[in-house]
N, CA, C and O atoms as a GROMACS GRO file, in nm:
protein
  348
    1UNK      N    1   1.866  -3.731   1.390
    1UNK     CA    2   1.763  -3.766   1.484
    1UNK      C    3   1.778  -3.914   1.519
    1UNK      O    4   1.789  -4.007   1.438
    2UNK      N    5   1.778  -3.921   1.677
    2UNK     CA    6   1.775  -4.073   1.675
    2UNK      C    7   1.642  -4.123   1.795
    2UNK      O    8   1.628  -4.089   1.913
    3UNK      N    9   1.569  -4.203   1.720
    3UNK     CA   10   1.483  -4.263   1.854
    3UNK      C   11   1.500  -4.401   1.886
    3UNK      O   12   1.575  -4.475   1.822
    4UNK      N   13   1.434  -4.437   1.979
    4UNK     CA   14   1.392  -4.542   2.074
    4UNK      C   15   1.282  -4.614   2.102
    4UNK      O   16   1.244  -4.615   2.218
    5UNK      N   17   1.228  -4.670   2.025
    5UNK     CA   18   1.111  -4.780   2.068
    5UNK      C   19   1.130  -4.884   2.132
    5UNK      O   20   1.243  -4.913   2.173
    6UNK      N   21   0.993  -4.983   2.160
    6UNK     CA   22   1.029  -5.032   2.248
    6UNK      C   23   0.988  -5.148   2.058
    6UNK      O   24   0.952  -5.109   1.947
    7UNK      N   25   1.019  -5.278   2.107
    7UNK     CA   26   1.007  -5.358   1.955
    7UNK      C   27   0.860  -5.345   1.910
    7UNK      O   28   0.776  -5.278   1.971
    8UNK      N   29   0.836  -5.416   1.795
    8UNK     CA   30   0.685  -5.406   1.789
    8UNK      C   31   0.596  -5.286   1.792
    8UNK      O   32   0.474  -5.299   1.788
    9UNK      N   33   0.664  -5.149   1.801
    9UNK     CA   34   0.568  -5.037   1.820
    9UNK      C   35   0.640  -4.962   1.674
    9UNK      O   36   0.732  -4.991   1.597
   10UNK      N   37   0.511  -4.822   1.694
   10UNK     CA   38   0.496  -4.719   1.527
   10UNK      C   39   0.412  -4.667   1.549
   10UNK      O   40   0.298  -4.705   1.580
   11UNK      N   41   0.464  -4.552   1.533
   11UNK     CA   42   0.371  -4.456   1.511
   11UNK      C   43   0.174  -4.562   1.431
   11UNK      O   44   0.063  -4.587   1.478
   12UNK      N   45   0.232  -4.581   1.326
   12UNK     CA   46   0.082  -4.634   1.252
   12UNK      C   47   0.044  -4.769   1.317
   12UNK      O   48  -0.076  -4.794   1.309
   13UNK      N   49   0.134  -4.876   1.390
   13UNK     CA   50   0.022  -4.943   1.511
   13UNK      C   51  -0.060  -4.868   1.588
   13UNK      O   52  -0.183  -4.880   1.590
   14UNK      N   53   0.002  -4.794   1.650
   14UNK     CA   54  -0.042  -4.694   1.753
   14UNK      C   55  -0.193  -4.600   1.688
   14UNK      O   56  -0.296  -4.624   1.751
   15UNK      N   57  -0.202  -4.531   1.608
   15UNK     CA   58  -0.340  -4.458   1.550
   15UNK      C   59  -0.447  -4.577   1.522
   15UNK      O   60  -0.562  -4.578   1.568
   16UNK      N   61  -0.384  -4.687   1.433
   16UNK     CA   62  -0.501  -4.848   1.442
   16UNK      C   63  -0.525  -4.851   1.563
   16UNK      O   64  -0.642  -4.860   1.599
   17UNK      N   65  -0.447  -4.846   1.633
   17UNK     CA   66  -0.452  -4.950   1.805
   17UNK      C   67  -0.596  -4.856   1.852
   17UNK      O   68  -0.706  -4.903   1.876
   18UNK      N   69  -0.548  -4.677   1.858
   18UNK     CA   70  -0.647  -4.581   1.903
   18UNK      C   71  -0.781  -4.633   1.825
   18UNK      O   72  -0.867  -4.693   1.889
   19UNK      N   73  -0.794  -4.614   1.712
   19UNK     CA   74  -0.914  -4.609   1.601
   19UNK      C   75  -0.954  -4.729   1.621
   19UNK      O   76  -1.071  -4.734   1.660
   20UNK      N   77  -0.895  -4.839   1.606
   20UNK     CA   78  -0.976  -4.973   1.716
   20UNK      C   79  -1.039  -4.971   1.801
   20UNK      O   80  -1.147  -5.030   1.793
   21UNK      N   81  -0.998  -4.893   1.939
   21UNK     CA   82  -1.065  -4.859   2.068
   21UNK      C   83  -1.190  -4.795   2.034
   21UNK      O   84  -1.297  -4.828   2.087
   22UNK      N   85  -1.173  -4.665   1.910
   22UNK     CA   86  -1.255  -4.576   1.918
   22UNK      C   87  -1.400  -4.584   1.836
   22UNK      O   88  -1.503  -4.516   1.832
   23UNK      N   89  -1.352  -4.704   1.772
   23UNK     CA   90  -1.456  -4.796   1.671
   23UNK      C   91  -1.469  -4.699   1.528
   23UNK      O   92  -1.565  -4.670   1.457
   24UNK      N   93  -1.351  -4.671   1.524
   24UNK     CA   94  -1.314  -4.539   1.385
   24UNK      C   95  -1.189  -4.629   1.295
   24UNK      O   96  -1.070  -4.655   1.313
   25UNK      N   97  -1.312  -4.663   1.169
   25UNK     CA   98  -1.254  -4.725   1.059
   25UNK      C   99  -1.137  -4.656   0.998
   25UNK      O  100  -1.137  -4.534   0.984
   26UNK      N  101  -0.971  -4.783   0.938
   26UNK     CA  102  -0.871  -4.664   0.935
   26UNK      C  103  -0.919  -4.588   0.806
   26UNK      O  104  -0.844  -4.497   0.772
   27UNK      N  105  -1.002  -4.603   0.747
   27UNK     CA  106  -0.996  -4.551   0.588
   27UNK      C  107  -1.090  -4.455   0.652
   27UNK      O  108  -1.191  -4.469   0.583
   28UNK      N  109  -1.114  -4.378   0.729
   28UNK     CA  110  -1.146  -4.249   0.801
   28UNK      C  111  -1.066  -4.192   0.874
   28UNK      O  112  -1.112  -4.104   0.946
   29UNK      N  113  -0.932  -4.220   0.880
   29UNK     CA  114  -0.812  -4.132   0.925
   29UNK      C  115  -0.712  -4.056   0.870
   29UNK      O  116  -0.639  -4.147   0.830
   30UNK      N  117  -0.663  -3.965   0.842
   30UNK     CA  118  -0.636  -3.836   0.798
   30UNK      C  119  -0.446  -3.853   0.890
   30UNK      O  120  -0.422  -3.813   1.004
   31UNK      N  121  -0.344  -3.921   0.796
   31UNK     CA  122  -0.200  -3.856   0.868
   31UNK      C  123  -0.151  -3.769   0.804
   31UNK      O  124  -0.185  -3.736   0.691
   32UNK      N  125  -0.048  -3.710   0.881
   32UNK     CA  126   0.044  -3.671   0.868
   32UNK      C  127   0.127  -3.694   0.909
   32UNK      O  128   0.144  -3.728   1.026
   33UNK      N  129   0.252  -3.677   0.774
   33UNK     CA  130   0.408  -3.696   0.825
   33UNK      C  131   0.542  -3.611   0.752
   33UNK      O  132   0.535  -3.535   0.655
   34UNK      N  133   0.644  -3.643   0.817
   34UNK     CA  134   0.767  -3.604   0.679
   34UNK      C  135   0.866  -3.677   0.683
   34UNK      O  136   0.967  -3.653   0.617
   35UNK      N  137   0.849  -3.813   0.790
   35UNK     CA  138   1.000  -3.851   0.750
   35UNK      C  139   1.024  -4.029   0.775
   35UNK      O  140   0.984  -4.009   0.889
   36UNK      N  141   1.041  -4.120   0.773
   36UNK     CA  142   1.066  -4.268   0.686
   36UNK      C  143   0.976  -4.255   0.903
   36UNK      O  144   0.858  -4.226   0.886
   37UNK      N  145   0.997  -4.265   1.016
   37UNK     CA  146   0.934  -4.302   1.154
   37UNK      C  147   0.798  -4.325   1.062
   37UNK      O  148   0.741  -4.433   1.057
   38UNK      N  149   0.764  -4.232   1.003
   38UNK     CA  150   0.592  -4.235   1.005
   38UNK      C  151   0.526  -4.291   0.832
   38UNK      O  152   0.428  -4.254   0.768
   39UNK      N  153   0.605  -4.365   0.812
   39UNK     CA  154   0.613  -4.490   0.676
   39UNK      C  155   0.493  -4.558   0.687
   39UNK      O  156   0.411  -4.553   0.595
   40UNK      N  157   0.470  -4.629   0.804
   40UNK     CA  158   0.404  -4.726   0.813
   40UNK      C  159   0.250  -4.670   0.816
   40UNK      O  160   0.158  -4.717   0.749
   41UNK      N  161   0.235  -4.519   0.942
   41UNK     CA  162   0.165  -4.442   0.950
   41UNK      C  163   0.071  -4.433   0.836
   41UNK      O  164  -0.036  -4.488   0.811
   42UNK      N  165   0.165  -4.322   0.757
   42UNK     CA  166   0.075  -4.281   0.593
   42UNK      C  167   0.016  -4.408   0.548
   42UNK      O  168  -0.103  -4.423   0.524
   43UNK      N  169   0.121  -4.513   0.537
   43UNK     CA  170   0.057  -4.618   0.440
   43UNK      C  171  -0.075  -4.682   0.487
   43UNK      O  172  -0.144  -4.748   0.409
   44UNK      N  173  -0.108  -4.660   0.607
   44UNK     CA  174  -0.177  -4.808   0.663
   44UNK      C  175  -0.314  -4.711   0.699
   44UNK      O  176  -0.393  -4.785   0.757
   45UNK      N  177  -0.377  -4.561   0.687
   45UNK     CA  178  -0.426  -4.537   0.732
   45UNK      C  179  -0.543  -4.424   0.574
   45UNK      O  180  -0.487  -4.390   0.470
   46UNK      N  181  -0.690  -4.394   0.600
   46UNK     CA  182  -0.732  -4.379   0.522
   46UNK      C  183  -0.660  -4.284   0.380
   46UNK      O  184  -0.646  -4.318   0.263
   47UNK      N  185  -0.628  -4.161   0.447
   47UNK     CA  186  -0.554  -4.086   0.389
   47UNK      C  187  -0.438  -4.006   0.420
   47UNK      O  188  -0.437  -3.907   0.493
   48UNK      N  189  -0.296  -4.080   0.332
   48UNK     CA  190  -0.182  -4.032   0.411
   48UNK      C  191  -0.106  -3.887   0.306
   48UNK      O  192  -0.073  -3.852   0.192
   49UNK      N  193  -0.112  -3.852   0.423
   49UNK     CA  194  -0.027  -3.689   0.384
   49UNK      C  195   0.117  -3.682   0.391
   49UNK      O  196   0.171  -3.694   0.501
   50UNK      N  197   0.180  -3.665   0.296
   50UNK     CA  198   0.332  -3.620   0.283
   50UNK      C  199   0.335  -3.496   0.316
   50UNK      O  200   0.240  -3.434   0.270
   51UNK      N  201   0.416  -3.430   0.386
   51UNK     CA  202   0.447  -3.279   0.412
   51UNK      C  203   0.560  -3.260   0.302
   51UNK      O  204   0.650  -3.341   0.279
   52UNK      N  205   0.535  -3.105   0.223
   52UNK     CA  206   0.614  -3.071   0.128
   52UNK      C  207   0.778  -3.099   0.213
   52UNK      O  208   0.884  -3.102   0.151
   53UNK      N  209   0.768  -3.112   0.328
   53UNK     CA  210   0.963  -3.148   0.313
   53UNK      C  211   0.966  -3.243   0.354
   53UNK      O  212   1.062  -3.275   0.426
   54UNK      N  213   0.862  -3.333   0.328
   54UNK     CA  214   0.948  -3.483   0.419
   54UNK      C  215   1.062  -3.560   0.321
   54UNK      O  216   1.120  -3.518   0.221
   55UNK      N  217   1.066  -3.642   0.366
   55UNK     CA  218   1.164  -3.713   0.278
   55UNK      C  219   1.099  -3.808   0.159
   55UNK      O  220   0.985  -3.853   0.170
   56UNK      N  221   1.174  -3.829   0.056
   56UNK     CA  222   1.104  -3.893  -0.077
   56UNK      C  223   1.034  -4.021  -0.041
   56UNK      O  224   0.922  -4.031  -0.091
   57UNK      N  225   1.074  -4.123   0.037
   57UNK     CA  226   1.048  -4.244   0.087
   57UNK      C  227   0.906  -4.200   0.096
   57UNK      O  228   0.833  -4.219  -0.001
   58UNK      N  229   0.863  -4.145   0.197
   58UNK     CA  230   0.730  -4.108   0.241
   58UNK      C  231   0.662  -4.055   0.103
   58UNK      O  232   0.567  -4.112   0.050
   59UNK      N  233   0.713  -3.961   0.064
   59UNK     CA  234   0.622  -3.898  -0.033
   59UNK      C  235   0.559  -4.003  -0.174
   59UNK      O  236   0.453  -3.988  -0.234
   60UNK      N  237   0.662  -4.104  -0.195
   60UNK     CA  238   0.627  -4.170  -0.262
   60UNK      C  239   0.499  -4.310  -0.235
   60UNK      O  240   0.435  -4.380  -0.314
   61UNK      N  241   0.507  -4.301  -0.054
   61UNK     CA  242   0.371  -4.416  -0.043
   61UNK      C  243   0.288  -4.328  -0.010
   61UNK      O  244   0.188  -4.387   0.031
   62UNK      N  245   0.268  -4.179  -0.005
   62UNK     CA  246   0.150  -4.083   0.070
   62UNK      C  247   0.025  -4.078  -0.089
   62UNK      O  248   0.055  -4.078  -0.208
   63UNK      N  249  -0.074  -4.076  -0.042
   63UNK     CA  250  -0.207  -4.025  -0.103
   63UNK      C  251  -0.221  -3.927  -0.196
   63UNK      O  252  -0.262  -3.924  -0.312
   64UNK      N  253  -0.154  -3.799  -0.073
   64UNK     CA  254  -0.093  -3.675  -0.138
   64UNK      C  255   0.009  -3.612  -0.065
   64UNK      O  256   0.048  -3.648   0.046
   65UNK      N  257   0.068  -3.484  -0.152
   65UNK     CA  258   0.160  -3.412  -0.091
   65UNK      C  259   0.136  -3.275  -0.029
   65UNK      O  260   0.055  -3.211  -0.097
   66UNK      N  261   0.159  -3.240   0.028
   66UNK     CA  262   0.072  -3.078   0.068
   66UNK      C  263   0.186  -3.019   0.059
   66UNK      O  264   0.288  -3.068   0.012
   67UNK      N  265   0.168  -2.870   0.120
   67UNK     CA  266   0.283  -2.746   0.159
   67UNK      C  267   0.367  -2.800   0.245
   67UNK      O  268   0.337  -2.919   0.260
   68UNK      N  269   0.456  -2.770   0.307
   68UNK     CA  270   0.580  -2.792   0.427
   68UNK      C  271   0.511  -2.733   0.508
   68UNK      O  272   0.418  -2.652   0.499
   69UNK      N  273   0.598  -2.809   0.638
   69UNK     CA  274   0.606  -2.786   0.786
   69UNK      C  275   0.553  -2.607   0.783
   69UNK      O  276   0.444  -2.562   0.819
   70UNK      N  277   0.673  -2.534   0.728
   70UNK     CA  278   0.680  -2.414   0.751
   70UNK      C  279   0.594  -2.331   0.670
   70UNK      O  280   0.589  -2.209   0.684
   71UNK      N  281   0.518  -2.404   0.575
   71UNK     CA  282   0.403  -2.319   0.498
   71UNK      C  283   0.267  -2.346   0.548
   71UNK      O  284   0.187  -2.336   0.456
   72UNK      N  285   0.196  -2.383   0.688
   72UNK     CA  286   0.128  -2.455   0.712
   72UNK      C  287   0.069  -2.524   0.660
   72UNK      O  288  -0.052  -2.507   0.644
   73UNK      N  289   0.140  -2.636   0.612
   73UNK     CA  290   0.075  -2.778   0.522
   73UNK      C  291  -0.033  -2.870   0.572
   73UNK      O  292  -0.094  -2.928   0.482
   74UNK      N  293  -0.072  -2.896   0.701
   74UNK     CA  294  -0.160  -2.934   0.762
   74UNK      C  295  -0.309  -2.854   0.758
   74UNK      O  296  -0.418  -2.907   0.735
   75UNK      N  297  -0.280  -2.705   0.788
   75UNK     CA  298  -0.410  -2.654   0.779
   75UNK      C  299  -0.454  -2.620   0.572
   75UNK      O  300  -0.556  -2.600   0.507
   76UNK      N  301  -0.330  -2.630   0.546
   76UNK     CA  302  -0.389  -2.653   0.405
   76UNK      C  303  -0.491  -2.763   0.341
   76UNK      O  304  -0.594  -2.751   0.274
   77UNK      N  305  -0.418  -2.874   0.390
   77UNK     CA  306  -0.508  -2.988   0.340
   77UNK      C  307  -0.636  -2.978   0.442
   77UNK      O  308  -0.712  -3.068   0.406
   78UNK      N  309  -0.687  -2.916   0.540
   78UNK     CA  310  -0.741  -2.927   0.616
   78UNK      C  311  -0.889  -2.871   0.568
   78UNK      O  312  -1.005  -2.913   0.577
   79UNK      N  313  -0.815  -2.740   0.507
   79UNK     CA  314  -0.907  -2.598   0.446
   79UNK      C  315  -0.977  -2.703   0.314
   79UNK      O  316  -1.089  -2.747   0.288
   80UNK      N  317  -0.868  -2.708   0.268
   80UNK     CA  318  -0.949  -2.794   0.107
   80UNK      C  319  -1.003  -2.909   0.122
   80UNK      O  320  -1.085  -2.950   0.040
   81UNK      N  321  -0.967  -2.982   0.233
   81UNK     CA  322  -1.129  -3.109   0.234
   81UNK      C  323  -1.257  -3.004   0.300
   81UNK      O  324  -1.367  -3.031   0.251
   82UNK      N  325  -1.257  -2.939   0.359
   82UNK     CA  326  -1.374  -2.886   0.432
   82UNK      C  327  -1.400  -2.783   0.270
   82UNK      O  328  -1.505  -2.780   0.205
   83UNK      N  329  -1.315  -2.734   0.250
   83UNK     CA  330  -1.397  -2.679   0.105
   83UNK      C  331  -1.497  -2.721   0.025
   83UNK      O  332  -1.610  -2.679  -0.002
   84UNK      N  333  -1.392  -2.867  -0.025
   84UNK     CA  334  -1.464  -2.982  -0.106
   84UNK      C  335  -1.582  -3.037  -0.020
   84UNK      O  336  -1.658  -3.102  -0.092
   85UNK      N  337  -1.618  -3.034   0.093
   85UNK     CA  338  -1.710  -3.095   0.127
   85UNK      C  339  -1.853  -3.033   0.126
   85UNK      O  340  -1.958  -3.096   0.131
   86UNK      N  341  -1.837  -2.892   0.118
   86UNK     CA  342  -1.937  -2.782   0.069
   86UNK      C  343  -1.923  -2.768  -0.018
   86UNK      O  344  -2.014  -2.698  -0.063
   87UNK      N  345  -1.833  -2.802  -0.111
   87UNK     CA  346  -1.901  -2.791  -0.270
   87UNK      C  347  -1.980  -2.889  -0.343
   87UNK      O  348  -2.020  -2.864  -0.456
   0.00000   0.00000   0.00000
């Protein structure tokens, strides 16, 4: 995979930059990722999600780890905070 930014940009400027506008503190934001692009992402934001296949880099600064891409790992962690929040 190869991308292209322009300097100065990321994925995790970019969700601050939004949540700035939106007056939504980052330690009330919820990422996801799986692979070193979205580093900065997980780290900088309330709670960062590793996807069971991202790469170790990530998994090691994420919060937590969930299921993979292909096990729906997103609606997993999704189900169990809304669980926990009724219990």
């Amino acid at each position: 995979m190869l991308q292209f930014l322009p300097n100065n940009t990321s994925k995790g400027k970019a969700v601050l930059e939004v949540a700035d506008q939106l007056n939504i503190d980052k330690s009330e934001i919820i990422s996801f990722g799986d692979s070193y692009n979205d580093l900065e992402m997980i780290s900088s934001t309330g709670l960062g999600v590793a996807m069971g296949n991202a790469c170790d880099q990530l998994k090691e600064v994420a919060n937590y780890i969930t299921k993979s891409n292909k096990d729906d790992g997103v609606a997993y962690v999704l189900e169990e905070l809304i669980k926990n929040e009724q219990d």
